[in-house]
VEXVEX-449048 format. One record per residue: x, y, z of N, C-alpha, C in turn. Coordinates in steps of 0.1 Angstrom, whole numbers. Layout:
BEGIN
+-------+-------+-------+-------+-------+-------+-------+-------+-------+
|   npx |   npy |   npz |  capx |  capy |  capz |   cpx |   cpy |   cpz |
+-------+-------+-------+-------+-------+-------+-------+-------+-------+
|     X |     Y |     Z |     X |     Y |     Z |     X |     Y |     Z |
...
+-------+-------+-------+-------+-------+-------+-------+-------+-------+
END
This chain:
BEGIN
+-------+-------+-------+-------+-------+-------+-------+-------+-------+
|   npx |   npy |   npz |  capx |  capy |  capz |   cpx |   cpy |   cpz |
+-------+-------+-------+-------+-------+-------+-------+-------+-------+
|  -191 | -1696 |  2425 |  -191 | -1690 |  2411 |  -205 | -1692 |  2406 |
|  -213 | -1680 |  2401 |  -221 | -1685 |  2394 |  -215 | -1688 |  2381 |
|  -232 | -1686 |  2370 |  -230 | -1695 |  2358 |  -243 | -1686 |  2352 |
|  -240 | -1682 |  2337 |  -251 | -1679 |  2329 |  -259 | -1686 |  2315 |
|  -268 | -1685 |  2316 |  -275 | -1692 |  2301 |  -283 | -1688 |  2293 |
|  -279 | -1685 |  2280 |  -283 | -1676 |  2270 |  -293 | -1686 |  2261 |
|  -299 | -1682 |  2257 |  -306 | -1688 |  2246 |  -304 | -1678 |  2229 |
|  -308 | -1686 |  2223 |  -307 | -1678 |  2209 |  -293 | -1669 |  2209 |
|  -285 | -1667 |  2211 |  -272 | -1661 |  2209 |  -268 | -1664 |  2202 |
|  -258 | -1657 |  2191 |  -250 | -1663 |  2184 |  -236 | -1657 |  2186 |
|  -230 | -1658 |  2177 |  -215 | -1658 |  2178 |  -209 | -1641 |  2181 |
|  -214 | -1631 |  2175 |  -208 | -1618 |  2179 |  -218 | -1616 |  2192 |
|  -229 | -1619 |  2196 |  -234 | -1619 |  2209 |  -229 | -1629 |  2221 |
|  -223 | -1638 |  2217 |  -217 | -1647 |  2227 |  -200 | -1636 |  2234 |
|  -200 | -1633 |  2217 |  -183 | -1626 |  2225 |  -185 | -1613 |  2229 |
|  -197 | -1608 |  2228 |  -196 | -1595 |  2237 |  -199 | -1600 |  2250 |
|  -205 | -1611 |  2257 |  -205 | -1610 |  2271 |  -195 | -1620 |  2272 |
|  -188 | -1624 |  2267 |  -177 | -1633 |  2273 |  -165 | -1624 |  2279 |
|  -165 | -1612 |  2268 |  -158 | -1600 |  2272 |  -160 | -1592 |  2282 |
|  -169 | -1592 |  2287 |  -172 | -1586 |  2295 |  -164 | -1586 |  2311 |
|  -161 | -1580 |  2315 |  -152 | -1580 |  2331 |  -159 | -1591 |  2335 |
|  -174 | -1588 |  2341 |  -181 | -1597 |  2349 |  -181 | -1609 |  2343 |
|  -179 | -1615 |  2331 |  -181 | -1622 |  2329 |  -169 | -1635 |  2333 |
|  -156 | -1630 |  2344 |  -150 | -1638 |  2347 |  -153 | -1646 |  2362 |
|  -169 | -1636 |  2365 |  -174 | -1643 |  2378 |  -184 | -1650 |  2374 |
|  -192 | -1645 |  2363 |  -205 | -1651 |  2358 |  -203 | -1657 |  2347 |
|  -190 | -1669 |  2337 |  -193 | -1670 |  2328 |  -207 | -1680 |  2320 |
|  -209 | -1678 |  2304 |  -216 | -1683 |  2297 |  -211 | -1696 |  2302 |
|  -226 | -1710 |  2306 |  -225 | -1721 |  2308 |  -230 | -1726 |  2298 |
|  -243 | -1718 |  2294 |  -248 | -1727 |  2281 |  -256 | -1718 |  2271 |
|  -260 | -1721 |  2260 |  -270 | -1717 |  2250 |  -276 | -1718 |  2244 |
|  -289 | -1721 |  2243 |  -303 | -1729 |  2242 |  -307 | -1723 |  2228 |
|  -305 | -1729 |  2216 |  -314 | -1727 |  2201 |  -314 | -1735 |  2193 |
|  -323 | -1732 |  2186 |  -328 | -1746 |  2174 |  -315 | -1747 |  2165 |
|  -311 | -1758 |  2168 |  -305 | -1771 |  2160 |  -310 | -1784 |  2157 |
|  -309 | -1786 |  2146 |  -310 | -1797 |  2138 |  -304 | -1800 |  2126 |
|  -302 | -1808 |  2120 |  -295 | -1816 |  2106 |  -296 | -1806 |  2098 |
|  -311 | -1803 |  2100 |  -312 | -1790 |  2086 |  -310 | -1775 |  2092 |
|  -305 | -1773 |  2101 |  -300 | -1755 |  2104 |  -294 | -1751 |  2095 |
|  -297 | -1740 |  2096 |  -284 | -1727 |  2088 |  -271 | -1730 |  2091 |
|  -257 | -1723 |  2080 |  -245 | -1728 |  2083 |  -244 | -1717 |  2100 |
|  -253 | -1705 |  2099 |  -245 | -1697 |  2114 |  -249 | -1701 |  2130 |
|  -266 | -1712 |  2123 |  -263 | -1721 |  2136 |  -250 | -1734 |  2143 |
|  -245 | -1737 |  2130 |  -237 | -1743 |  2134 |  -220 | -1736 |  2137 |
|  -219 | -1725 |  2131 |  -208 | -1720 |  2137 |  -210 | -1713 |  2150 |
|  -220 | -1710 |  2154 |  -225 | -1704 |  2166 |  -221 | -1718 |  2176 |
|  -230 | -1729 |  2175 |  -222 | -1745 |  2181 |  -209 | -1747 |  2182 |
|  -201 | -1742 |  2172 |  -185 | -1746 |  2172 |  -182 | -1736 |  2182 |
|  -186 | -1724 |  2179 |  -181 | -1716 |  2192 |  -185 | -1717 |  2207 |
|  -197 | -1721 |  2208 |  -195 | -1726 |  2224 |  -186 | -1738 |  2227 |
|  -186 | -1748 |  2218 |  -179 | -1761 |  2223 |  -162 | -1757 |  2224 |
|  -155 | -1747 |  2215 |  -147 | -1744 |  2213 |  -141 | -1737 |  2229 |
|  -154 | -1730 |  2232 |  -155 | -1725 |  2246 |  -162 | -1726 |  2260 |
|  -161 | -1738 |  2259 |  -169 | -1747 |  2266 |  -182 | -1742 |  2275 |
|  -189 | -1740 |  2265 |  -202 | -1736 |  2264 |  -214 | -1746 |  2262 |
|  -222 | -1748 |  2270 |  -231 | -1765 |  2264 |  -238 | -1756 |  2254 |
|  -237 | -1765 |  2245 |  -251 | -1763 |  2234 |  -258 | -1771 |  2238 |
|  -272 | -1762 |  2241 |  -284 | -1771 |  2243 |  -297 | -1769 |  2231 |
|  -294 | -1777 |  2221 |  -304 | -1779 |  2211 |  -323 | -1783 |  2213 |
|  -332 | -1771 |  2215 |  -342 | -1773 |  2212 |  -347 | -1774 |  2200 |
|  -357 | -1781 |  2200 |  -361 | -1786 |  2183 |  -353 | -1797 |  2175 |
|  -344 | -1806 |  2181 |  -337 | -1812 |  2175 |  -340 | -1823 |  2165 |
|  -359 | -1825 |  2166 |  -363 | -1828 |  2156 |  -366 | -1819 |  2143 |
|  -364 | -1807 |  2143 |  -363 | -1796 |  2130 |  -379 | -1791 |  2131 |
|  -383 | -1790 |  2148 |  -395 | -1788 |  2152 |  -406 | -1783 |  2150 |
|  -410 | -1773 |  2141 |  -429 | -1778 |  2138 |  -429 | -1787 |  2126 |
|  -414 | -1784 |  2116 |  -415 | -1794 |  2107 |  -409 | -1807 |  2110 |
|  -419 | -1810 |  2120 |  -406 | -1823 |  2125 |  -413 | -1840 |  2114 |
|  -428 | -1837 |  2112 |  -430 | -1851 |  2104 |  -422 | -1849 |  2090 |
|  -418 | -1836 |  2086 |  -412 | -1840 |  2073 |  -399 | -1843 |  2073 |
|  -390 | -1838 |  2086 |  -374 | -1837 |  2090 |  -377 | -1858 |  2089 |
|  -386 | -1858 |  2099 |  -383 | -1879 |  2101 |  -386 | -1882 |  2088 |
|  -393 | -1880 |  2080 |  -402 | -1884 |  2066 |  -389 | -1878 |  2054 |
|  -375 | -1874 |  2057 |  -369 | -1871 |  2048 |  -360 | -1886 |  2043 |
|  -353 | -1883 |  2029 |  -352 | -1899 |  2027 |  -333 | -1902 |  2029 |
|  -329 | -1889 |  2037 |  -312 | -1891 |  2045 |  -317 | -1902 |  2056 |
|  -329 | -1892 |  2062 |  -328 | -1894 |  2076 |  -338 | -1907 |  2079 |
|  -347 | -1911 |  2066 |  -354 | -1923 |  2067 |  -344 | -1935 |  2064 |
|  -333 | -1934 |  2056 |  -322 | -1945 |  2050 |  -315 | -1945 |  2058 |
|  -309 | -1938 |  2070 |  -298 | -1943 |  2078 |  -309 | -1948 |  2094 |
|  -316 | -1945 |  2093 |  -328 | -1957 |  2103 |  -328 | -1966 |  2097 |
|  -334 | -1967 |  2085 |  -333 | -1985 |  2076 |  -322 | -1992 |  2079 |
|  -310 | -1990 |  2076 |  -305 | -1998 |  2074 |  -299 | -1997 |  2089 |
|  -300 | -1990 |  2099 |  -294 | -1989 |  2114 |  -294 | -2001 |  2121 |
|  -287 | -2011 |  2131 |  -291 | -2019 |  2134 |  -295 | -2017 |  2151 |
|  -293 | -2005 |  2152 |  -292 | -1999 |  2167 |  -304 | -1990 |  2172 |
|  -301 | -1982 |  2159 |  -313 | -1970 |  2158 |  -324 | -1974 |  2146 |
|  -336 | -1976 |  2156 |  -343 | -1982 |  2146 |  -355 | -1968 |  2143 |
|  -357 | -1963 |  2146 |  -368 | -1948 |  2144 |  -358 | -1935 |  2134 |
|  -360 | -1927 |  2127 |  -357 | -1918 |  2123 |  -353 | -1905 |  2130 |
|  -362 | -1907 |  2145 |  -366 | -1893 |  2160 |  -349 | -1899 |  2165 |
|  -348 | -1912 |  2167 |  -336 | -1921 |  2168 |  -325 | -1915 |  2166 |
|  -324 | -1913 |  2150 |  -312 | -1911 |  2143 |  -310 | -1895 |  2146 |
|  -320 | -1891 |  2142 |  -316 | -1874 |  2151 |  -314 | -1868 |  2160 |
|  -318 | -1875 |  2173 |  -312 | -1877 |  2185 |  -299 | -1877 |  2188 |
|  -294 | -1893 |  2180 |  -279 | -1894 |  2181 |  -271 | -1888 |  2179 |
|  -279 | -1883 |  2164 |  -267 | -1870 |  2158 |  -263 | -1859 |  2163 |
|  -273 | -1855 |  2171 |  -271 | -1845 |  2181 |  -259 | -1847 |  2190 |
|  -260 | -1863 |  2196 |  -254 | -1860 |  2210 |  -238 | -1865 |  2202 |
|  -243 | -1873 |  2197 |  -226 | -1873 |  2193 |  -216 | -1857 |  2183 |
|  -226 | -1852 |  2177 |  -221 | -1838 |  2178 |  -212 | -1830 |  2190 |
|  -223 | -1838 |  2201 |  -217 | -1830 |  2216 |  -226 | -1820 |  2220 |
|  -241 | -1819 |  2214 |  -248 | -1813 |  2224 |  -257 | -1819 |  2230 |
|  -262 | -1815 |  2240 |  -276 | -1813 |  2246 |  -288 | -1812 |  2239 |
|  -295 | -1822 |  2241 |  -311 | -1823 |  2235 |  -320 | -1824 |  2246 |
|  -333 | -1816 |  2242 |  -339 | -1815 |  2250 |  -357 | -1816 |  2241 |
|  -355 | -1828 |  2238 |  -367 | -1833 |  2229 |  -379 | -1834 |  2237 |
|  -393 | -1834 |  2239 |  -406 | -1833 |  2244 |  -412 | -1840 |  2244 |
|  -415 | -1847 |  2254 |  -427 | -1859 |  2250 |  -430 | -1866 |  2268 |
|  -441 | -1866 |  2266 |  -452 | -1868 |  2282 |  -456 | -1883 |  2278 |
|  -450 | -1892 |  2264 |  -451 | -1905 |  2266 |  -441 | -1913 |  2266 |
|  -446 | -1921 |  2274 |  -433 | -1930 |  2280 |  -430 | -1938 |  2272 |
|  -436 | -1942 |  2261 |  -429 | -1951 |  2250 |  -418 | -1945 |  2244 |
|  -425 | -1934 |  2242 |  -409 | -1921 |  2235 |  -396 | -1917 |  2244 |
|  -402 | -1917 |  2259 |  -394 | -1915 |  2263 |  -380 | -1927 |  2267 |
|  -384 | -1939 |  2265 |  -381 | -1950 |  2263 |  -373 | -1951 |  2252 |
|  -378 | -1948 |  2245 |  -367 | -1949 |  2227 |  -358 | -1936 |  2227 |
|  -362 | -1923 |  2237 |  -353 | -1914 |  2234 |  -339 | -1919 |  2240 |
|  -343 | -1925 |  2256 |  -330 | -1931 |  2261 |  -326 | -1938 |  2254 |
|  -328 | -1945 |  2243 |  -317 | -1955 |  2240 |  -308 | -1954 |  2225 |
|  -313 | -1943 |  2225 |  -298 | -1935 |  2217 |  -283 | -1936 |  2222 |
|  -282 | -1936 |  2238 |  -274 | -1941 |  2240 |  -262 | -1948 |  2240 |
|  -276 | -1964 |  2237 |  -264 | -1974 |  2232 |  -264 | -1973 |  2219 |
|  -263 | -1967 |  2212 |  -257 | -1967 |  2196 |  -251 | -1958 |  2196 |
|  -244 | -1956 |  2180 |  -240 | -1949 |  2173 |  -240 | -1947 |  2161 |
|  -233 | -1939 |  2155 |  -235 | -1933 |  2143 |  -223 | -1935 |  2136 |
|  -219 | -1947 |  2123 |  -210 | -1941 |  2120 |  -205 | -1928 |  2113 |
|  -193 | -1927 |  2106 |  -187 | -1918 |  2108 |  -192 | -1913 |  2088 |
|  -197 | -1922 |  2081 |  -207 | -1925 |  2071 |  -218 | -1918 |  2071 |
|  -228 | -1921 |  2086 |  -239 | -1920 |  2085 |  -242 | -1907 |  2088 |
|  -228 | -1897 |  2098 |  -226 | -1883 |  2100 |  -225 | -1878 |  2087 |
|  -212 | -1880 |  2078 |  -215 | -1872 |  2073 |  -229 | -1867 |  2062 |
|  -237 | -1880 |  2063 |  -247 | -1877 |  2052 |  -257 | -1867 |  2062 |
|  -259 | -1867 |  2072 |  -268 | -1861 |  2083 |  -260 | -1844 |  2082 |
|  -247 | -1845 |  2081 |  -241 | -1829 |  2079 |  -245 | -1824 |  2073 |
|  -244 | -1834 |  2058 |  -252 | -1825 |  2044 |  -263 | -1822 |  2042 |
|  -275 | -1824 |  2055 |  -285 | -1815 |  2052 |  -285 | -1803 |  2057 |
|  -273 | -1800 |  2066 |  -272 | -1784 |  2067 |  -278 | -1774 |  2055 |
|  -285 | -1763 |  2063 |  -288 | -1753 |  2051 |  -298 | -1758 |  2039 |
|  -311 | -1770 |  2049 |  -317 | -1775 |  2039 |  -326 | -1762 |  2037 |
|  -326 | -1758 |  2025 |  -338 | -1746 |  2017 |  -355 | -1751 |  2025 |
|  -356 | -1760 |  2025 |  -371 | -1762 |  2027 |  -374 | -1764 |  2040 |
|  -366 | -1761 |  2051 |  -372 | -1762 |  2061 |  -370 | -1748 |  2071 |
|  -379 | -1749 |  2081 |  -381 | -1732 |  2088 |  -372 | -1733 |  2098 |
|  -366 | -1723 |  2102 |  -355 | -1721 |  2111 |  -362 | -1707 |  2118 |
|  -363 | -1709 |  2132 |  -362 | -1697 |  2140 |  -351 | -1686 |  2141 |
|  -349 | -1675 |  2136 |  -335 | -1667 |  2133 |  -343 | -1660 |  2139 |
|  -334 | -1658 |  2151 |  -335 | -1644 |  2163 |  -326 | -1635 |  2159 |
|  -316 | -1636 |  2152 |  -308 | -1623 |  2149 |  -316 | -1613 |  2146 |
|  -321 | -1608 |  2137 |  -328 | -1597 |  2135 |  -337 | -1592 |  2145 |
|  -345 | -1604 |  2154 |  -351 | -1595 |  2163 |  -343 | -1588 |  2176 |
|  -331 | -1598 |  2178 |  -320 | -1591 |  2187 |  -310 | -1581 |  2183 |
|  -318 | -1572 |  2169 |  -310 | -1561 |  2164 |  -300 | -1561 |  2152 |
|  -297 | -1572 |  2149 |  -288 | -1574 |  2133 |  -298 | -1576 |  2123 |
|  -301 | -1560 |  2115 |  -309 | -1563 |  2109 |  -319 | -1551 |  2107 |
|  -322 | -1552 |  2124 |  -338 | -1543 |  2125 |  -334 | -1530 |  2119 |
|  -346 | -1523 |  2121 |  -349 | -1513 |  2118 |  -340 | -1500 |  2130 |
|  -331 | -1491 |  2127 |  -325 | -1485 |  2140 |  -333 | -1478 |  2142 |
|  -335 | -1468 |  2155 |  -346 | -1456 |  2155 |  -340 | -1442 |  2150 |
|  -350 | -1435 |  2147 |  -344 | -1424 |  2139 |  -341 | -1413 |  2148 |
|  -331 | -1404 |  2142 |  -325 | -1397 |  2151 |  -337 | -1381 |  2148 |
|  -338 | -1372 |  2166 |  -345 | -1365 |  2160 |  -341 | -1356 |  2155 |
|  -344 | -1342 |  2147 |  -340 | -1334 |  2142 |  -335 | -1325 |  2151 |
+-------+-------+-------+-------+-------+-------+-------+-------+-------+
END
């Protein structure tokens, strides 16, 4: 059997190729887009729908990526590092949050000190406290979000018909 993987998709583009005939030899395995604490609510319903269909979500940018010093430098995600006795970094606490969401992170770093503290998100967790204050930055206004919808056609410009 193979296996396919989408990036940037969201939810009426996931269900057109799920529907698809072929899609019972080739289904969706995974789908790679920016998530973080501060995404849009349709990134995160786009997540409910792969997990729902067991789809990996694989979250690039899961530090809320080019704005990633202000996502660590926010004072949700600077106060549940403070007081963490597990997760001591803020990259830490967003990490976690991710995987205990249940996705895939795929954070970047060519230094081994980082790569050292990314593994050990691991051993902690989050309580169930510290989630929800990390939920409520969903749909933060001030940070940039990559929205492919409109360049994958919801949105654009149609072409004009000729005369």
């Amino acid at each position: 059997m193979r296996n396919i993987g989408v990036s940037n998709f969201d939810v009426p583009q996931l269900e057109e190729i799920a529907n698809l005939p072929e899609s019972a030899d080739a289904p969706i395995a995974s789908n790679q887009f920016m998530l973080s604490p501060f995404s849009p609510p349709f990134a995160f319903e786009t997540a409910a729908w792969c997990l729902e269909h067991g789809v990996a979500v694989v979250a690039h940018s899961p530090l809320a990526g080019i704005q990633h010093a202000k996502a660590l430098a926010h004072e949700t995600i600077a106060g549940v590092a403070a007081k963490h006795a597990s997760l001591h970094s803020p990259t830490q606490v967003m990490l976690r949050w991710a995987i205990q969401k249940g996705f895939c992170v795929i954070p970047g770093t060519g230094n081994p000190a980082h790569m050292i503290s990314n593994l050990e998100v691991y051993g902690a967790e989050l309580s169930a406290d510290d989630m929800a204050q990390l939920d409520g930055l969903k749909d933060h206004k001030s940070f940039f979000y990559m929205d492919m919808r409109e360049a994958k056609g919801k949105g654009a410009a149609q072409p004009k018909e000729e005369p």
